[in-house]
ROTI-912832 format. One record per atom (N, C-alpha, C, O): residue in three letters; x, y, z. Coordinates in steps of 0.1 Angstrom, whole numbers, padded with zeros to 4 digits, always signed. Atoms other than C-alpha are relative to their C-alpha. Layout:
alaXYZ...
# end
This chain:
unk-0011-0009-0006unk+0246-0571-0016unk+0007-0009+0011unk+0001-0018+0017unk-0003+0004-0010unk+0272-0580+0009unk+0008+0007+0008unk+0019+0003+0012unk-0004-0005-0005unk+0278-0554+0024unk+0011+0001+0022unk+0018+0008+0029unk-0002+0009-0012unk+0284-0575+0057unk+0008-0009-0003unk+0013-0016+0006unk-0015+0016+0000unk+0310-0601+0046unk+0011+0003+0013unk+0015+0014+0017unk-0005-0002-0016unk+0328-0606+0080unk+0003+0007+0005unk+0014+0011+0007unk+0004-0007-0012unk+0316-0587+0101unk-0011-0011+0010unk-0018-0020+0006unk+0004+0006-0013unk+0303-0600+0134unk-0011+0009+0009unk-0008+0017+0017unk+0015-0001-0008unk+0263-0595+0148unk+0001-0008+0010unk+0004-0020+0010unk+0006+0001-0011unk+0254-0592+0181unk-0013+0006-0001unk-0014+0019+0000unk+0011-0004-0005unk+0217-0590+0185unk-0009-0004+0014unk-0009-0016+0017unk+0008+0001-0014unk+0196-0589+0217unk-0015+0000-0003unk-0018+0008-0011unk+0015+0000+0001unk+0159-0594+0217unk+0000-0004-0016unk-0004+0004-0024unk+0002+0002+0017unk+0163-0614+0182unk-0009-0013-0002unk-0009-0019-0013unk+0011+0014+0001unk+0136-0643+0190unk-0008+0005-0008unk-0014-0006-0009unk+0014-0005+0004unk+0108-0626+0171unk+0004+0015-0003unk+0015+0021-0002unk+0003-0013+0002unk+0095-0594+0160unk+0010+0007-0013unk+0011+0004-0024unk-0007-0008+0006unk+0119-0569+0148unk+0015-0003+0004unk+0024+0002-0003unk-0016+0008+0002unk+0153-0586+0160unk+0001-0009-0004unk+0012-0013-0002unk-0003+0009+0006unk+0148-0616+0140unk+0001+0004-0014unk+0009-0002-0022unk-0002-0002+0014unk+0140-0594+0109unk+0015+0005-0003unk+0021+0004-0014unk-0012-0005+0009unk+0172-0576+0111unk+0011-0007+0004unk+0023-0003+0002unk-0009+0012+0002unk+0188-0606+0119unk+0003-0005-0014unk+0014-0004-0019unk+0006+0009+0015unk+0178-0623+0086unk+0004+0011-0008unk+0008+0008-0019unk-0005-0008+0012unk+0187-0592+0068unk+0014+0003+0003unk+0020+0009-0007unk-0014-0004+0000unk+0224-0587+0083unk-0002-0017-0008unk+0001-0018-0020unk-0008+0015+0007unk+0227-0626+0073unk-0001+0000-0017unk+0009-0005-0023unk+0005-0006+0016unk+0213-0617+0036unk+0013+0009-0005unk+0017+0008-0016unk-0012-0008+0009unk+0242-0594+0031unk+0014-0004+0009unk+0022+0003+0015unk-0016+0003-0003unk+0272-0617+0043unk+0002-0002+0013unk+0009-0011+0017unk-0010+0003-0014unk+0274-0611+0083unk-0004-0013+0006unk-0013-0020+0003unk+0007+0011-0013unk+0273-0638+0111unk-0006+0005+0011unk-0001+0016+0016unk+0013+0000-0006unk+0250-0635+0131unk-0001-0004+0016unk-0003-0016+0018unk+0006+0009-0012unk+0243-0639+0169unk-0007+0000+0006unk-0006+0009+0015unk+0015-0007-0002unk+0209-0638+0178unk+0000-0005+0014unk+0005-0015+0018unk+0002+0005-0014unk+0201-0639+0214unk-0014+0008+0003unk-0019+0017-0004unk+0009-0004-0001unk+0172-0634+0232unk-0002-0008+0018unk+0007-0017+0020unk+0000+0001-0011unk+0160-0641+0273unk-0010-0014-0005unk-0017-0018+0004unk+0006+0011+0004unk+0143-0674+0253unk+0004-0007-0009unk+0014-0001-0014unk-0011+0008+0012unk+0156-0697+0228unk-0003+0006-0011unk-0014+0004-0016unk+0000-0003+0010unk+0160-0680+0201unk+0003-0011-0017unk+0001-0010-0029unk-0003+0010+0011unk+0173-0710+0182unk-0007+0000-0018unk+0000+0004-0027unk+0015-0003+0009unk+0140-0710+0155unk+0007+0009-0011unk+0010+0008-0023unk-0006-0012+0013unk+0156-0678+0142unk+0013-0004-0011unk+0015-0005-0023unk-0016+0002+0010unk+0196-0686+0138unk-0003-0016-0008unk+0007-0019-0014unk+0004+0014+0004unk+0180-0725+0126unk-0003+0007-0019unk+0004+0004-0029unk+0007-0003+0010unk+0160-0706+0098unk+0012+0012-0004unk+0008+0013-0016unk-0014-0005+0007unk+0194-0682+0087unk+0008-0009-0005unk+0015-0006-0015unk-0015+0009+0005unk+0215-0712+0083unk-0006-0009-0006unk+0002-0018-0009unk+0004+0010+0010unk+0189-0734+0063unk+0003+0011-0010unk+0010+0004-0018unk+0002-0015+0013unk+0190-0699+0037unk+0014+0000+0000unk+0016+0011-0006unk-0013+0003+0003unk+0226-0707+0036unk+0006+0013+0005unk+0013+0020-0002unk-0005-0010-0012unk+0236-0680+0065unk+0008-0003+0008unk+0010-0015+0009unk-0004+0004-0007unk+0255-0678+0092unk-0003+0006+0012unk-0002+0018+0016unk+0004-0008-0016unk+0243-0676+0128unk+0001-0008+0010unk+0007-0018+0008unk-0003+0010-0009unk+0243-0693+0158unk-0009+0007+0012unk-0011+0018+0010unk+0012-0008-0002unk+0217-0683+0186unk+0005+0002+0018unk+0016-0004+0021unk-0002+0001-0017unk+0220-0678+0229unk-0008+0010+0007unk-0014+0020+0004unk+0012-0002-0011unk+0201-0675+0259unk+0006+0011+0007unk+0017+0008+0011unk-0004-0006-0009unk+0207-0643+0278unk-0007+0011+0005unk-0014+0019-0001unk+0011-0014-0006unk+0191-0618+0303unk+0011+0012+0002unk+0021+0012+0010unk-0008-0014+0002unk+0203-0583+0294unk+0007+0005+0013unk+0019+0009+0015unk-0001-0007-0013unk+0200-0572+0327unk+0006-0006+0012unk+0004-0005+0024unk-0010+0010-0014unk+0229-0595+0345unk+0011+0002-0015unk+0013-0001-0026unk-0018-0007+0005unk+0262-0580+0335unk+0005-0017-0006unk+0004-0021-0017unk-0003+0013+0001unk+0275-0616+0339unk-0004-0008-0016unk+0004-0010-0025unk+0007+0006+0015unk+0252-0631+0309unk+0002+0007-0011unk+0004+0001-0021unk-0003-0012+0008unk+0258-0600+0288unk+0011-0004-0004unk+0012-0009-0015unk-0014+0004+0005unk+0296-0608+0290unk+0000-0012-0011unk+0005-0013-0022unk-0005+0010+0006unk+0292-0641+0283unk-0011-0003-0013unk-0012-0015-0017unk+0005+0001+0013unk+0269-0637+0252unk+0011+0008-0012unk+0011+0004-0024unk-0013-0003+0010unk+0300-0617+0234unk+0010-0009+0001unk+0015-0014-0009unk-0005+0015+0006unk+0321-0646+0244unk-0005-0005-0012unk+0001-0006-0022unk+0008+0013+0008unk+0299-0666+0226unk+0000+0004-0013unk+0000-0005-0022unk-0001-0003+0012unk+0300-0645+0196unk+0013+0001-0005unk+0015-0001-0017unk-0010-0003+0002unk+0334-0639+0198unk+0010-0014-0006unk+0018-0015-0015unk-0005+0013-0002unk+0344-0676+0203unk-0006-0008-0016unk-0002-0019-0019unk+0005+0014+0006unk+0321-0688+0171unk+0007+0010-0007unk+0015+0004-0014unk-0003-0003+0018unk+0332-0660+0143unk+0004+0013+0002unk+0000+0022-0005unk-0009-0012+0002unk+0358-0631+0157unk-0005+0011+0006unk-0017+0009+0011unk+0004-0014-0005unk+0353-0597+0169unk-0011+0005-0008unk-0014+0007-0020unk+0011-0006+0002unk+0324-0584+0174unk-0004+0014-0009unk-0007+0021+0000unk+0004-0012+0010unk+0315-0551+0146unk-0010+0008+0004unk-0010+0020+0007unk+0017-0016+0003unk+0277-0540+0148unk-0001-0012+0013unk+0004-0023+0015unk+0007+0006-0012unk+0256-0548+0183unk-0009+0009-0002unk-0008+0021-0003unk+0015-0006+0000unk+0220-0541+0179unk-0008-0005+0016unk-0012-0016+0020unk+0009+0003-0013unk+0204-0535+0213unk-0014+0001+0000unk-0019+0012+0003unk+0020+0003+0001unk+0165-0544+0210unk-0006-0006+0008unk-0018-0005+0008unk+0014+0005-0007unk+0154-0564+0238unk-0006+0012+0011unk+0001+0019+0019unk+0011-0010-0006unk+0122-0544+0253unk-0008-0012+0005unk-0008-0024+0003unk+0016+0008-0006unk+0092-0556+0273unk-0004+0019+0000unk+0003+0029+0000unk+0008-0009-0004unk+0065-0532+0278unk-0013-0006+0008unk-0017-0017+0005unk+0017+0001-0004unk+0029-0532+0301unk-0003+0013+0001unk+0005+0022+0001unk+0010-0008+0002unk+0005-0510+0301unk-0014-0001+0016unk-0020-0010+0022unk+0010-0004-0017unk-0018-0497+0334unk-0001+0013+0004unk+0007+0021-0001unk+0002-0013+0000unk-0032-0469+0347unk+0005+0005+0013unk+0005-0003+0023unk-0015-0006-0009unk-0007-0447+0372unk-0002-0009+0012unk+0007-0017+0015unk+0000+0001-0010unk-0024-0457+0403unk-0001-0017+0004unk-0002-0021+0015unk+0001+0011-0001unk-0026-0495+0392unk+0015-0005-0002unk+0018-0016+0003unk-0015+0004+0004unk+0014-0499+0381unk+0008-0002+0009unk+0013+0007+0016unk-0011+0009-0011unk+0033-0519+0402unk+0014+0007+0003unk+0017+0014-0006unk-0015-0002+0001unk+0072-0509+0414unk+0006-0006-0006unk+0017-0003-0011unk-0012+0010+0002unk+0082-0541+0405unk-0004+0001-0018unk+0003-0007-0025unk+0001+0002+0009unk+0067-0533+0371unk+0005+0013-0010unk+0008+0014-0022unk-0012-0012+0000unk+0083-0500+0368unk+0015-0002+0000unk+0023+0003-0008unk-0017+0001+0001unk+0118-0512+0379unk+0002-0013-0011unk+0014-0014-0013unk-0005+0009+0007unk+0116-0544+0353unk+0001+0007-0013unk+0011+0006-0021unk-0003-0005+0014unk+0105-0524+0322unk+0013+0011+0001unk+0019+0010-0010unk-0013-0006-0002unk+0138-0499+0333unk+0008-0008-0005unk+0013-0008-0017unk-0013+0011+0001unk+0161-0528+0338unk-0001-0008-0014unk+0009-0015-0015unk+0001+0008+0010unk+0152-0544+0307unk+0006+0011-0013unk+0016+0010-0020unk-0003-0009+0006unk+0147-0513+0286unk+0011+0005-0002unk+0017+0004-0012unk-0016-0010-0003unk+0179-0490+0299unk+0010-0005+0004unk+0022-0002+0000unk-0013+0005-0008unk+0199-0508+0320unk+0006-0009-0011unk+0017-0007-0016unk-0004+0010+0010unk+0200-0538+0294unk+0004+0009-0013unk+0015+0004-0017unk-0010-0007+0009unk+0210-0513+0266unk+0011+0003+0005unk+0021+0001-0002unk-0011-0008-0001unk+0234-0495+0288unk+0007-0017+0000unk+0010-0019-0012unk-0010+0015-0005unk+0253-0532+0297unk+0001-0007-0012unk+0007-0018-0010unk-0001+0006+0012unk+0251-0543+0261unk+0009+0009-0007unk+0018+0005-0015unk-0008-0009+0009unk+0265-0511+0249unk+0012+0001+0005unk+0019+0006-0003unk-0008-0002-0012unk+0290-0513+0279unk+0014-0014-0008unk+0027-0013-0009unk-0013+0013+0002unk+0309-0548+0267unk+0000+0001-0014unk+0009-0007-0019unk+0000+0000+0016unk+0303-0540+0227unk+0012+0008-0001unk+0021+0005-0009unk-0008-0012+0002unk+0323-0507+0235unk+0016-0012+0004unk+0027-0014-0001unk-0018+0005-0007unk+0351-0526+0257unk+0003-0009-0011unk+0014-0006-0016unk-0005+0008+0012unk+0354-0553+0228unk+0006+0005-0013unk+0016+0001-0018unk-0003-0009+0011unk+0357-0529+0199unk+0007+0012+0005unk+0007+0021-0004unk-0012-0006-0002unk+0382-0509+0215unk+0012-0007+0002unk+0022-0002+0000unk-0010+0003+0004unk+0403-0537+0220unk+0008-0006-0013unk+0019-0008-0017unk+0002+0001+0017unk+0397-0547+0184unk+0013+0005-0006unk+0023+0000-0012unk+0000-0010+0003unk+0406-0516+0178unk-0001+0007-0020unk+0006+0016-0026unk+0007-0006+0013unk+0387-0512+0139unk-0011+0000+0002unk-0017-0007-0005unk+0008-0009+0001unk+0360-0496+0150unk-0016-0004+0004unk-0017-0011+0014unk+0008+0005-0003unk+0325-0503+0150unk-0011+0005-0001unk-0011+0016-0005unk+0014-0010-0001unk+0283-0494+0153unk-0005-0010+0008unk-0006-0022+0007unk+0012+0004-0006unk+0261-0499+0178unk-0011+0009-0002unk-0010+0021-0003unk+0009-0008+0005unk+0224-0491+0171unk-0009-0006+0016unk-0007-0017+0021unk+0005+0003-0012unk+0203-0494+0202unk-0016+0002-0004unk-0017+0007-0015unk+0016-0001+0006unk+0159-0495+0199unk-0004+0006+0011unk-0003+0001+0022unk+0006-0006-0011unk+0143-0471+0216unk-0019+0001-0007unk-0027-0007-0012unk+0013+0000+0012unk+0110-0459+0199unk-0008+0011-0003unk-0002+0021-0007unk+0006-0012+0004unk+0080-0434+0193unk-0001+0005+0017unk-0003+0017+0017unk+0000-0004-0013unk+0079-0430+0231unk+0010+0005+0005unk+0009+0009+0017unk-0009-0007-0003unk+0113-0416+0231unk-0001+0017-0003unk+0007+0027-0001unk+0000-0014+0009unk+0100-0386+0212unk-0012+0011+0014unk-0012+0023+0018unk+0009-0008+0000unk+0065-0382+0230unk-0006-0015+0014unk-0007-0027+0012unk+0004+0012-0010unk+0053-0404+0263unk-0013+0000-0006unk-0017+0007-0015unk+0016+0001+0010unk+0016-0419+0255unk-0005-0005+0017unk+0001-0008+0027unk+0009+0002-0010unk-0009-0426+0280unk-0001-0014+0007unk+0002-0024+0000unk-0008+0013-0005unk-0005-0455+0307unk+0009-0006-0002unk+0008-0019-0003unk-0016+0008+0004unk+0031-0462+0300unk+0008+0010+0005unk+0015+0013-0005unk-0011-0009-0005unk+0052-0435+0320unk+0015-0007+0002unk+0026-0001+0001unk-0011+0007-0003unk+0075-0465+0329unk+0007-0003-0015unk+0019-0004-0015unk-0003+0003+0015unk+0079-0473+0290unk+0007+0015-0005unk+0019+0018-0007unk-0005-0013+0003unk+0084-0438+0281unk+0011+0004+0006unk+0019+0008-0002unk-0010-0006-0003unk+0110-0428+0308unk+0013-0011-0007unk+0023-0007-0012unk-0009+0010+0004unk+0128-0461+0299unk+0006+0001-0019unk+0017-0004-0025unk-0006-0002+0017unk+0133-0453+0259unk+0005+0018+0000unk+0014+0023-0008unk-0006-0010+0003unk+0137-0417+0266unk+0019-0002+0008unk+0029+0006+0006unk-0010+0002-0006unk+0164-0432+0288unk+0014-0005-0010unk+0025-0003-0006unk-0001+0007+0012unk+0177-0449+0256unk+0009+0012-0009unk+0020+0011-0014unk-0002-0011+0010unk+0179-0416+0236unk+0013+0007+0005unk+0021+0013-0002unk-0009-0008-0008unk+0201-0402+0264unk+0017-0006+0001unk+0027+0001+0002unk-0004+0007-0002unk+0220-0431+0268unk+0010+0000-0015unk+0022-0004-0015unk-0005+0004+0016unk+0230-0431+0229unk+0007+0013-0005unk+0014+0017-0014unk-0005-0015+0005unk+0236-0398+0228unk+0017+0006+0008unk+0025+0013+0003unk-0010-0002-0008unk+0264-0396+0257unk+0012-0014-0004unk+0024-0011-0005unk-0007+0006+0003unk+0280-0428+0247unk+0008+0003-0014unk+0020+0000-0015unk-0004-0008+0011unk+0281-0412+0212unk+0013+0010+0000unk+0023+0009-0008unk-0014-0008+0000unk+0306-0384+0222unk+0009-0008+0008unk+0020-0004+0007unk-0014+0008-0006unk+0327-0408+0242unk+0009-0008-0009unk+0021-0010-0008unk-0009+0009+0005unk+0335-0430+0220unk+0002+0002-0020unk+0004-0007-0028unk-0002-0004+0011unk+0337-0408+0186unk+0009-0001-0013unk+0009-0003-0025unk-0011+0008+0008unk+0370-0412+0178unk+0007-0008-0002unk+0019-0007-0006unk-0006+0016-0001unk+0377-0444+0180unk-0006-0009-0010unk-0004-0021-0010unk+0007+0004+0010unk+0354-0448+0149unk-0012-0012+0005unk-0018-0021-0001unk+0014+0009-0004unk+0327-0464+0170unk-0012+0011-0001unk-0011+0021+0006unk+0012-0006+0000unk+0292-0448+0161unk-0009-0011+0009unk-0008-0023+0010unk+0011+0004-0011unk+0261-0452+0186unk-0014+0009-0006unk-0017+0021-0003unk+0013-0004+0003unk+0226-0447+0168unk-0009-0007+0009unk-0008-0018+0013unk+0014+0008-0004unk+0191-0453+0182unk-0009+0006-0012unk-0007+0015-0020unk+0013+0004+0009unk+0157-0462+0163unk-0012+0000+0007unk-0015-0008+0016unk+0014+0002-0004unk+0122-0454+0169unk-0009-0001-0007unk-0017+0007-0012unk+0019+0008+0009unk+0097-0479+0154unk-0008+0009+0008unk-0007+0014+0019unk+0016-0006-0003unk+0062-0462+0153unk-0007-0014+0000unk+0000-0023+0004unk+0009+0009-0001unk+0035-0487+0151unk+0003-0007-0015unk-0001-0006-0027unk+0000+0017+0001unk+0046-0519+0142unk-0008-0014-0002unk-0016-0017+0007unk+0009+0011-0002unk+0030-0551+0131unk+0008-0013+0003unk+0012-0021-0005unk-0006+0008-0008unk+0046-0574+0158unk-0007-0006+0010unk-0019-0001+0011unk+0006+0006-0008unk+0037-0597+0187unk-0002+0012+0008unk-0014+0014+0010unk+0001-0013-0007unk+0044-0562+0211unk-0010+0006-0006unk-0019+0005+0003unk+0011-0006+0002unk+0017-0544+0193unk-0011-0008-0001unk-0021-0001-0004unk+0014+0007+0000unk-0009-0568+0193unk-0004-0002+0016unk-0016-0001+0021unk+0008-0005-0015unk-0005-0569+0232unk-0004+0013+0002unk-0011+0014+0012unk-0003-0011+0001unk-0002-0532+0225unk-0017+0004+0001unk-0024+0009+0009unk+0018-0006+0003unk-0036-0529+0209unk-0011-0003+0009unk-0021+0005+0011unk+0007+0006-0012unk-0052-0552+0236unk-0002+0006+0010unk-0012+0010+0015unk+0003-0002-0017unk-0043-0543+0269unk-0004+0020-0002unk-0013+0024+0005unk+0006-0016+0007unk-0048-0499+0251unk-0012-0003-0001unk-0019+0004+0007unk+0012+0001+0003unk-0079-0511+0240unk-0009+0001+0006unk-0018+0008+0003unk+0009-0001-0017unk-0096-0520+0275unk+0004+0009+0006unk-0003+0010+0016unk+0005-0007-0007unk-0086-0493+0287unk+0000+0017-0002unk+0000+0027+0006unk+0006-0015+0007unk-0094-0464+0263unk-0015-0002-0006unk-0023+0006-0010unk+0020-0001+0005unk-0129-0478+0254unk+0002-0013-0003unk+0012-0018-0002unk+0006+0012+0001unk-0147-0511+0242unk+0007-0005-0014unk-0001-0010-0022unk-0008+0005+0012unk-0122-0521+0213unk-0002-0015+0002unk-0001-0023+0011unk-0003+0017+0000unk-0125-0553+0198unk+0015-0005-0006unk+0020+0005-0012unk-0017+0003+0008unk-0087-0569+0185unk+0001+0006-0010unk-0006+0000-0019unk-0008-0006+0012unk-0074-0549+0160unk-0004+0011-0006unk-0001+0014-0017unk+0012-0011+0007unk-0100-0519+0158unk+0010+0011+0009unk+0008+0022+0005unk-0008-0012-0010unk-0076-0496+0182unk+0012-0003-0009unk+0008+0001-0020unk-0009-0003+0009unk-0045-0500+0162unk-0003+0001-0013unk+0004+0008-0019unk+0006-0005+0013unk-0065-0500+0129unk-0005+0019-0002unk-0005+0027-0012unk+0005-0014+0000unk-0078-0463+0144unk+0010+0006-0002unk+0009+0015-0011unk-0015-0007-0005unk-0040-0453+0154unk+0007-0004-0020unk+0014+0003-0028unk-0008+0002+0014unk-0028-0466+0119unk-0007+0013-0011unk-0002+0022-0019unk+0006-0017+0011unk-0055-0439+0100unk+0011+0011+0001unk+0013+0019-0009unk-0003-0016+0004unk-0031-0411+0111unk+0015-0002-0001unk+0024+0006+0002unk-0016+0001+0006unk+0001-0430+0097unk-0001+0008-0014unk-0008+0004-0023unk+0001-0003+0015unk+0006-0405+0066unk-0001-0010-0012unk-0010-0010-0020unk-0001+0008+0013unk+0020-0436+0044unk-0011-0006+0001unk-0014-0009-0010unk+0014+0001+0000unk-0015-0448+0056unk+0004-0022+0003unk-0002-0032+0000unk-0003+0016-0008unk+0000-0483+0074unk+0011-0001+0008unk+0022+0005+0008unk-0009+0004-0012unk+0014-0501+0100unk+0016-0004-0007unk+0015-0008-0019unk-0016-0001+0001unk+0055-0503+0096unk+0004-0017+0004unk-0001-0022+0014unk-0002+0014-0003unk+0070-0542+0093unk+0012-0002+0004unk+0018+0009+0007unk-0012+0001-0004unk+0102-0557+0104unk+0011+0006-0008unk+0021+0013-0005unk-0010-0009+0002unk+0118-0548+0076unk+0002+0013-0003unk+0012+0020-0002unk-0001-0018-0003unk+0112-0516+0072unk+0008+0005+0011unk+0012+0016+0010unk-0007+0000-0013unk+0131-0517+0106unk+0014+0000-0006unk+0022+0009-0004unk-0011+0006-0002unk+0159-0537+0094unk+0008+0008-0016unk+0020+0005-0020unk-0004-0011+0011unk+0166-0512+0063unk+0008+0010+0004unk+0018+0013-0001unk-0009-0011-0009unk+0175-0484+0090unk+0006-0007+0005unk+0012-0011-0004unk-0008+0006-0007unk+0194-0505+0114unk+0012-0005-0010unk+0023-0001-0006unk-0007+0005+0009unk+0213-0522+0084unk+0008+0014-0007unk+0020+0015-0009unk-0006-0015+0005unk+0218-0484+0070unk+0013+0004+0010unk+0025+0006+0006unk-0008-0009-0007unk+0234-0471+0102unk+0010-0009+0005unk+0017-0006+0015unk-0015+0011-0005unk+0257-0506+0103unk+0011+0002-0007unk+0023+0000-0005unk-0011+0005+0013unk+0269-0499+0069unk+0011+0011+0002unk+0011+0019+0011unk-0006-0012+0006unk+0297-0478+0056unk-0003+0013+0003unk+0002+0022+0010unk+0004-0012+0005unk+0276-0455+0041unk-0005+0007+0013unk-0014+0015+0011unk+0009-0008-0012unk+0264-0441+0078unk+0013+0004+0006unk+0011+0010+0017unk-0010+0000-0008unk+0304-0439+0088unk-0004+0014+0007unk-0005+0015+0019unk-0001-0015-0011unk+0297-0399+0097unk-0015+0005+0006unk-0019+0017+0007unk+0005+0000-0007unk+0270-0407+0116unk-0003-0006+0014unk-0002-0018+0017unk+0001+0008-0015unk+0264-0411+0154unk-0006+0011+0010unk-0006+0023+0010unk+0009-0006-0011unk+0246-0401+0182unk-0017+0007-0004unk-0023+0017+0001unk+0010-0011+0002unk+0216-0392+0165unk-0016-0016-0001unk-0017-0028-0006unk+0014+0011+0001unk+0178-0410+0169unk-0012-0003-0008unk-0023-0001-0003unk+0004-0001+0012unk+0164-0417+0137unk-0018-0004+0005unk-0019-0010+0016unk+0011+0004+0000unk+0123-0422+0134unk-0004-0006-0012unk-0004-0002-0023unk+0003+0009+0016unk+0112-0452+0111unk-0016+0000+0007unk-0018-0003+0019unk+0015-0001-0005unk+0071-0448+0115unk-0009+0003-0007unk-0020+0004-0004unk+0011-0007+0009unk+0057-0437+0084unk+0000+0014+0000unk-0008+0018-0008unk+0002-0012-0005unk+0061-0403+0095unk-0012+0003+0010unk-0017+0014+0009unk+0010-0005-0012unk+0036-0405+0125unk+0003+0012+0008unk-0005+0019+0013unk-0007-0009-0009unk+0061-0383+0142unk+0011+0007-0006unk+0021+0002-0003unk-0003-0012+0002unk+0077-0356+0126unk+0012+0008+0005unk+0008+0017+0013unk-0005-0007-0010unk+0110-0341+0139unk+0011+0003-0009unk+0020+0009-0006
# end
């Protein structure tokens, strides 16, 4: 398929995990590609453009307006106006209320929320001067639906996400820009393996991979969820076929969560 022939990717948090897979899958059907990440993402857009893709990669921290800008330059300058912007970079930690830091509360925010809203902030101003339209899909997760235990900072930060997607959604409706979010359930990513770890010590004596092996029993489809399973919805709600959709927060999880 190429459903993507020139169109222009912006992704955020596309070093690994689940923004490299749906990097690799917009490049699979035609787009270019600009994978960024607060680390060299290089590795990724290197491995798109041996597969006879097109991408090109940059360093940026979400959470500085400044760098933000100048990562849509950068997209802008190698292959045209920007189309789809997938906002994905997250951090998360995990601690119990009275052990969690401020400064570890105001980073997972600023990274989580703020870095969506300022990604979604310059995607919007670009594709209104465009003016053909556009999708942003932003990643929020199962914690947008349902907080989980030692992670209130993670939780308010994706439900921040849901809110965030949903108000930008009626603003910018008719101007043929849609604004979806996505919430991976449990994932088999670098994030869940610290996931299972630092959960593990401190819900009982888990050894590596015995606490997300428990939590996976009560996935219906009866397993953990991969990148591209991810990059199937995201790629959906870039395409076409999703034009009369927007503002709404889809659950990719196996059906862990229900809604």
């Amino acid at each position: 398929m190429t459903r993507f022939a020139n169109k222009t990717v912006v992704i955020t948090g596309g070093s690994r995990g689940l923004g490299a897979a749906v990097a690799e899958a917009f490049a699979r059907e035609g787009a270019s590609v600009m994978v960024s990440a607060n680390e060299d993402a290089s590795p990724v857009a290197d491995k798109i453009v041996a597969a006879g893709g097109k991408a090109k990669s940059f360093t940026a921290d979400v959470t500085r307006k400044a760098e933000v800008a100048a990562l849509f330059d950068a997209a802008e300058a190698a292959f045209g106006p920007v189309d789809i912007a997938f906002q994905n970079a997250g951090i998360i930690t995990i601690a119990k209320v009275e052990e969690l830091t401020e400064s570890e509360w105001r980073k997972v925010l600023e990274v989580n929320t703020t870095g969506v809203f300022l990604a979604c902030q310059e995607a919007i101003a670009r594709m209104r001067k465009a003016g053909r339209g556009g999708r942003l899909i932003n990643t929020a997760s199962g914690q947008a639906r349902e907080g989980f235990i030692y992670t209130p900072h993670y939780a308010a930060s994706k439900f921040g996400v849901m809110g965030l997607t949903q108000s930008l959604a009626k603003e910018v409706a008719k101007e043929g820009i849609t604004v979806n979010a996505i919430c991976p359930g449990i994932i088999d990513t670098d994030m869940w393996a610290y996931n299972d770890s630092a959960w593990g010590k401190l819900l009982g004596d888990y050894k590596p991979g015995e606490l997300m092996a428990e939590w996976v029993k009560n996935i219906p489809m009866g397993r953990a969820g991969t990148g591209e399973d991810v990059a199937g919805l995201v790629t959906f709600l870039a395409s076409d076929a999703a034009a009369y959709i927007t503002g709404q927060t889809i659950n990719v999880d196996g059906g862990l969560i229900m809604s």
